[in-house]
C-alpha positions in Angstrom: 13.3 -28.1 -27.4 16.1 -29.2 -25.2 18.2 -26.7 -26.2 15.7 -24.0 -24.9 16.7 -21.5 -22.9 14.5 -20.7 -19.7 13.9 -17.1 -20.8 11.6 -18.9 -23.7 10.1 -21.6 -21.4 9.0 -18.5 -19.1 7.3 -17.2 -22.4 6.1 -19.9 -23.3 4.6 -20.7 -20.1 3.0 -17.6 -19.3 1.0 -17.4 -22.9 0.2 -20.9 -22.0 -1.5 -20.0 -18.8 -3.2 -17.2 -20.6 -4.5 -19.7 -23.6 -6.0 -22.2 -20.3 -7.6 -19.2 -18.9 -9.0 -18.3 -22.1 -10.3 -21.7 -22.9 -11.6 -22.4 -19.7 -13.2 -18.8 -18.7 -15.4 -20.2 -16.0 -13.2 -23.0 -14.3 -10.3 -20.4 -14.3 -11.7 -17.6 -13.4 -13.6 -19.3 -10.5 -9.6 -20.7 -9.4 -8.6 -16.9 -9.8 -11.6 -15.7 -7.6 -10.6 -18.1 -5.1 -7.0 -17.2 -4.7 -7.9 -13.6 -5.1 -10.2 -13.9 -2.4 -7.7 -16.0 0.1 -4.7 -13.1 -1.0 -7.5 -10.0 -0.5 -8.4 -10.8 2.9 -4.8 -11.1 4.1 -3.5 -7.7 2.4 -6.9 -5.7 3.1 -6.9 -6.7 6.5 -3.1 -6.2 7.2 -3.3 -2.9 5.4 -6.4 -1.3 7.1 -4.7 -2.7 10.8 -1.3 -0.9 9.3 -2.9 2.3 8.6 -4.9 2.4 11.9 -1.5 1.4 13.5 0.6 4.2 12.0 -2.1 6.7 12.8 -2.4 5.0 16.4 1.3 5.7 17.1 1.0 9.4 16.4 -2.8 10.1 17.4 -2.3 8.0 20.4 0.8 9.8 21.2 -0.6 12.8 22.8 0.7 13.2 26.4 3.4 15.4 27.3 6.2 13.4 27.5 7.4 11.4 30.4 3.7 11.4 31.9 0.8 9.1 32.5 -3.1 9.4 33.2 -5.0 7.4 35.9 -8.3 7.0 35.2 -11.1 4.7 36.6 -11.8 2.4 33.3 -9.1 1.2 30.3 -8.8 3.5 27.5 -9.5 0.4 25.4 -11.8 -2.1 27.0 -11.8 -5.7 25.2 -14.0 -9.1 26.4 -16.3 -8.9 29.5 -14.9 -7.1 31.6 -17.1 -4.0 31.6 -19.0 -5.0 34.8 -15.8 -5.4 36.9 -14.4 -1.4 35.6 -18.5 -0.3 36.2 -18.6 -1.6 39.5 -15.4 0.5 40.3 -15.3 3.5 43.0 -14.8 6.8 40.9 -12.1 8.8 41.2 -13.2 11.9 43.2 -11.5 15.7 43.1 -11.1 15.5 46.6 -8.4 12.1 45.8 -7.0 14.5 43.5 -6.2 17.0 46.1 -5.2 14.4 48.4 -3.1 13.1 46.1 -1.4 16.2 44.7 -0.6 17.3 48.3 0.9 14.0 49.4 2.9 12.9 46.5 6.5 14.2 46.5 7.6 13.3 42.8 5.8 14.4 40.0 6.6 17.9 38.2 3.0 18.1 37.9 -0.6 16.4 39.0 -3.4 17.6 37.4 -7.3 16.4 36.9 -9.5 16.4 34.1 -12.9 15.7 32.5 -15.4 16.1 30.4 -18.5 15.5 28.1 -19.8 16.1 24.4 -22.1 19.1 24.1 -23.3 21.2 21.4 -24.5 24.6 23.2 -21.4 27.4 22.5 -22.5 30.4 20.8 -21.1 34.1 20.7 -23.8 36.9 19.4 -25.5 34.9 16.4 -22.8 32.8 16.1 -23.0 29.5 17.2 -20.8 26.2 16.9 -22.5 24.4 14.2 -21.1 20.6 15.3 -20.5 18.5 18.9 -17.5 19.5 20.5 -15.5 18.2 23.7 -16.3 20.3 26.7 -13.5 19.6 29.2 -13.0 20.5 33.1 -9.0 21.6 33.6 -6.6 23.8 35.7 -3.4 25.2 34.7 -1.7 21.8 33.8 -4.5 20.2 31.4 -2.9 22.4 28.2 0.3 20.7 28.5 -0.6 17.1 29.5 -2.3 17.7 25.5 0.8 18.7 24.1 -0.4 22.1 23.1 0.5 25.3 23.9 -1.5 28.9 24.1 -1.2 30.8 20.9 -3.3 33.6 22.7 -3.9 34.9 26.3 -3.8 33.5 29.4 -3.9 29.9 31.6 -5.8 29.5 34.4 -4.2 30.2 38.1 -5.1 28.6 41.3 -7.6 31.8 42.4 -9.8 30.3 38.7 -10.3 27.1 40.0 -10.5 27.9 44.0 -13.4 30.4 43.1 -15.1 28.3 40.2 -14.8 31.5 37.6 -16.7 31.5 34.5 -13.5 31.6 32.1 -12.8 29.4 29.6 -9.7 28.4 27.0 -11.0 27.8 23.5 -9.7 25.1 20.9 -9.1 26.6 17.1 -12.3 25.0 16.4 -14.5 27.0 18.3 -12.3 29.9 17.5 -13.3 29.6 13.8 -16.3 29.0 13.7 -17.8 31.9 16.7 -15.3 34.8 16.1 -14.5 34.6 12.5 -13.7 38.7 12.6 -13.0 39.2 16.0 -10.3 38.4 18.6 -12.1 36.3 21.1 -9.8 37.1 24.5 -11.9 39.2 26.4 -15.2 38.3 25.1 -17.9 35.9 27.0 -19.4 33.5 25.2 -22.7 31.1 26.0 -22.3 27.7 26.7 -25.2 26.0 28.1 -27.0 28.7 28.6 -24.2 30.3 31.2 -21.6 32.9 30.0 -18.0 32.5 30.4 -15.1 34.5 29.9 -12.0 34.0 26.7 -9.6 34.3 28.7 -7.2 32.1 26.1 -7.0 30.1 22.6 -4.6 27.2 21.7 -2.5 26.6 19.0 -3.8 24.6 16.2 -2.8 20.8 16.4 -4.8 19.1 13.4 -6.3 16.0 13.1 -6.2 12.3 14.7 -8.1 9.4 13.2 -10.0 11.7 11.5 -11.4 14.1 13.8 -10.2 17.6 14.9 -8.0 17.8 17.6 -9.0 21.1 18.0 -12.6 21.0 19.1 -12.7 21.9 22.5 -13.6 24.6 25.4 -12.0 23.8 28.5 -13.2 25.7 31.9 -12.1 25.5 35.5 -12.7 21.9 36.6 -14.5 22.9 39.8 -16.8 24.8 37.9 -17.7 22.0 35.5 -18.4 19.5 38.6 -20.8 22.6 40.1 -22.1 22.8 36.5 -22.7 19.0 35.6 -22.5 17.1 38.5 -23.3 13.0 37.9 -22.7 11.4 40.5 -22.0 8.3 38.2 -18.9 10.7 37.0 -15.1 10.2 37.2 -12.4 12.8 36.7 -8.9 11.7 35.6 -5.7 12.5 37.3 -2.8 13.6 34.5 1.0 13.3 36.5 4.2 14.0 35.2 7.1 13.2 36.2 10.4 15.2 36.0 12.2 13.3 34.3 12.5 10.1 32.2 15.0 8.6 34.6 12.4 9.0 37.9 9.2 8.0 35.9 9.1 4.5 37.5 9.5 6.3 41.0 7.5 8.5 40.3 4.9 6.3 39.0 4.9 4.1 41.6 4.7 7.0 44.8 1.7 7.7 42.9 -0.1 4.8 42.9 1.0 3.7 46.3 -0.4 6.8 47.4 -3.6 6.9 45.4 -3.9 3.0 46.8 -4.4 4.0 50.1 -6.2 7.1 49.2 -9.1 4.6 47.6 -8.2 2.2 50.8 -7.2 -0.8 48.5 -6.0 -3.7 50.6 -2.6 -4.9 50.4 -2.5 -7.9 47.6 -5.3 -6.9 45.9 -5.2 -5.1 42.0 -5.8 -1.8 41.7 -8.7 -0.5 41.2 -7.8 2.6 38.5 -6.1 2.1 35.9 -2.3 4.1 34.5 -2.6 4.6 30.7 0.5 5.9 29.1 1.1 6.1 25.7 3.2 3.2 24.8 0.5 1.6 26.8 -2.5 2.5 24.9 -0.5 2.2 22.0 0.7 -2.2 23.1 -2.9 -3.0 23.6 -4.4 -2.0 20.4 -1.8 -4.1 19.1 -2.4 -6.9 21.5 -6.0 -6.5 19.6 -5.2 -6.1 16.6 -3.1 -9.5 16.7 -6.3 -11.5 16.7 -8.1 -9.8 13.7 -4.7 -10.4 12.2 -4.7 -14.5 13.4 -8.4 -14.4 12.0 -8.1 -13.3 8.7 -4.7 -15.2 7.8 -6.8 -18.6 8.9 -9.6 -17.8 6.3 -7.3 -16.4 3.8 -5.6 -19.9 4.2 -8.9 -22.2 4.0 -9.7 -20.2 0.8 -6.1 -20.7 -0.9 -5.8 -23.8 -0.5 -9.8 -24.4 -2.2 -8.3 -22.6 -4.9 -5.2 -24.5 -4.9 -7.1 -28.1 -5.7 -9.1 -25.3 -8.7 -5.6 -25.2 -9.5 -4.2 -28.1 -9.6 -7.9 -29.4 -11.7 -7.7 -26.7 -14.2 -3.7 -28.5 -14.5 -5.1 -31.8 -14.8 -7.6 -31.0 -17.5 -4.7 -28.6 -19.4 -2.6 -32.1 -18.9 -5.0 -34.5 -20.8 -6.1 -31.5 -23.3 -2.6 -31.4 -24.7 -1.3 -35.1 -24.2 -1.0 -35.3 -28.2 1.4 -31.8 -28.0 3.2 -33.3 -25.0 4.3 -36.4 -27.5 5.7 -34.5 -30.2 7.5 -32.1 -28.3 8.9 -35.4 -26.7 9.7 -36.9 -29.9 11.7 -33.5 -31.2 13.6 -33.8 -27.9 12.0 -32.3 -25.4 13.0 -33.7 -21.7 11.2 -35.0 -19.0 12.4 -31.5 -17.0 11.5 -29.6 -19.7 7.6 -30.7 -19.7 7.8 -30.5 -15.8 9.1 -27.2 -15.6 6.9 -26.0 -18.5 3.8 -27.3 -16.8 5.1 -26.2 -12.9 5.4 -22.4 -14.9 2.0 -22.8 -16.0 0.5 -23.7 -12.5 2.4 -20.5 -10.4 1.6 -18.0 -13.5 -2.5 -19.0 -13.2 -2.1 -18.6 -9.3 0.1 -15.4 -9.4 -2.8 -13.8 -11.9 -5.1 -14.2 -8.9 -2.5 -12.8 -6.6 -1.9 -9.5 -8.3 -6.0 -8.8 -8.3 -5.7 -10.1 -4.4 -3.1 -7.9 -3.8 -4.3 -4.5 -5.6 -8.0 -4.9 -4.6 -6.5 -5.6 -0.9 -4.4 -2.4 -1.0 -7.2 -0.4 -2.7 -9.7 -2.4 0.0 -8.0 -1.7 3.0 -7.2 2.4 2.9 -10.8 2.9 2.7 -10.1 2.8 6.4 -7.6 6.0 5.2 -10.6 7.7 3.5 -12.8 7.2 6.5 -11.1 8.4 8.7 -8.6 10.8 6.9 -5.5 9.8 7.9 -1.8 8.9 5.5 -2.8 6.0 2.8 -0.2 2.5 3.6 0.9 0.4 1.2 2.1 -2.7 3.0 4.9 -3.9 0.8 6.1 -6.3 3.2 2.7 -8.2 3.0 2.4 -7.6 -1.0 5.5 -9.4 -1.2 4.5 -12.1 1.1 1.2 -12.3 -0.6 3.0 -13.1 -3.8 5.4 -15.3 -2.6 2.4 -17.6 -1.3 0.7 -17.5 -4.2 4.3 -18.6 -6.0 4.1 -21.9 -2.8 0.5 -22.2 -3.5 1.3 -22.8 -8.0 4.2 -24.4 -6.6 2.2 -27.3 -4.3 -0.5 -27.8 -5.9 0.7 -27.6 -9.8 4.0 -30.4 -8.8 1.7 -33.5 -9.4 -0.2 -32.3 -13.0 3.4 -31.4 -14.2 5.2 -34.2 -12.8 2.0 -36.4 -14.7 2.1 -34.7 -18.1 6.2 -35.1 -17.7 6.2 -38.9 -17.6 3.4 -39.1 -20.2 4.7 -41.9 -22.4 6.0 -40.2 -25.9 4.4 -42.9 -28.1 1.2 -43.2 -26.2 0.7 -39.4 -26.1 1.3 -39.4 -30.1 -1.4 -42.0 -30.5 -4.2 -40.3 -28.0 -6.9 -38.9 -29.5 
């Protein structure tokens, strides 16, 4: 047995652990649920937060480039902070104005909002699901990254006079004029007809929901239309180049500061969301889920750790006799430890394969849900795996390094 080389005692080993697991189905599969369990919560959960992360940098990604929003709440808002953003001024479209006649900078300032609604219809045609209904002027197409496929933008004269006219998303498009070309035609939306005046191209889907699901009309008409008082617009800049965003950025807030009268020292009270911004705080969140489930994953590897290194100990005094004679044939005190160490990391590898597929399988249901690219994390597979390797290592050392210094003639007189 001394002689053997360590392909065998890796055979060996591994039909071993299978031959424990058979004899002790309930003990060992218990151990296996544990470490399974530990192993699953760490890949499901790093999966699903990779798949949401991969989808965040590109459905996230949506402004025209080198531009920013300002906006009286977070895009995100995390903790209890929701009574400090409520209690907030809104921003009004007469800031806007102010601000787009004072600011010196930007290649473009435009405002925005909007609400869900579900009244759009063109002859007997009508939308048959919520869609975004949006207030804009000439710059809110390309703060989306879109472009028109079809007819016209608004002008200055569309917003000045509050026209019925309207630009409609592929959505809408589909679903009212499936025969037709719709520039030219007047729809109803909430009860009031408006003008196609253009369509945009389609863009597809982000986390699952159309991008494309939208009527946008003139913004003045939308606060004549639906006018809350409780409701603030957002102001979309963009600067001209990448070089002059800070400046740019920071005219524009010093402006819109005194604008909103906000005293020297004191924290804004609006808020700059940019895309790498949106995109860090996410991840700021997601590091906590992340903490969270690594610490139970932890408490339940190590509980099926000790299940390992008992299902050992009991393998250890099952087999005391077979550890004699393979002593007195010449086995070594390194062979019996290694055998037995084998043993331990095969049994808690078993459990990290199931951890590991069920995880993957576990965490792209968030995929399914919300139709976005399947991930499969094999940076965190690998880790998983390689814990489960520390975790046979740790806790399956003392049964081998027992059954190893098992006295020969002892062992060959236990019964």
């Amino acid at each position: 047995m001394g002689s053997r080389s360590l392909k065998n005692i890796f055979k060996e080993s591994f039909w071993m652990a299978i031959d424990a697991i058979k004899k002790n189905k309930l003990r060992s599969g218990l151990t296996l649920l544990g470490i399974s369990i530990g192993v699953f919560s760490v890949i499901g959960v790093m999966t699903a937060i990779r798949t949401l992360e991969s989808s965040v940098e590109s459905g996230l990604n949506i402004f025209a480039a080198n531009s920013f929003i300002i906006q009286k709440d977070p895009e995100f808002q995390f903790g209890d902070n929701r009574k400090k953003y409520r209690n907030r001024a809104n921003i009004t479209l007469d800031q806007y104005k102010k601000l787009k006649l004072r600011s010196k900078l930007p290649l473009l300032v435009s405002p925005a909002t909007g609400k869900g609604s579900r009244n759009a219809s063109y002859k007997a045609n009508k939308v048959k699901q919520g869609f975004q209904l949006a207030g804009g002027d000439e710059g809110t197409i390309r703060f989306y990254n879109t472009f028109l496929a079809d007819g016209r933008n608004f002008v200055a004269d569309d917003i000045h006079y509050s026209k019925n006219i309207c630009i409609l998303g592929m959505d809408i498009v589909d679903q009212l004029f499936l025969f037709e070309d719709p520039i030219g035609k007047k729809i109803k939306i909430d009860g009031l007809d408006y003008l196609v005046i253009g369509i945009t191209e389609r863009q597809g889907e982000a986390f699952g929901e159309s991008k494309d699901n939208f009527i946008v009309i003139p913004i003045s008409k939308f606060i004549e239309k639906y006018s809350e008082k409780r409701r603030s617009i957002r102001i979309h800049v963009e600067a001209p180049s990448e070089k002059l965003y800070d400046k740019t950025r920071d005219e524009v807030v010093g402006i819109l500061r005194s604008i909103r009268k906000v005293d020297p020292g004191k924290e804004n009270d609006f808020e700059i969301i940019t895309n790498s911004a949106m995109i860090d705080q996410f991840s700021g969140f997601t590091k906590g889920i992340k903490l969270f489930a690594l610490s139970v994953s932890i408490i339940a590897l190590i509980v099926a750790g000790i299940g390992i290194m008992n299902i050992m100990l009991v393998s250890v005094t099952e087999r005391i006799k077979e550890i004699g004679i393979c002593k007195a044939i010449g086995a070594t005190k390194k062979d019996i430890l290694m055998q037995f160490l084998l043993e331990a990391i095969f049994l808690s590898q078993f459990g990290g394969v199931l951890g590991v597929f069920f995880g993957i399988l576990g965490g792209n249901i968030v995929a399914i849900i919300f139709k976005i690219p399947a991930v499969i994390p094999i940076d965190w597979a690998i880790i998983g795996m390689g814990v489960c390797s520390l975790i046979g290592i740790g806790f399956g050392i003392y049964p081998a390094w027992r059954a190893s210094n098992l006295d020969p003639i002892e062992s060959l007189r236990f019964e």
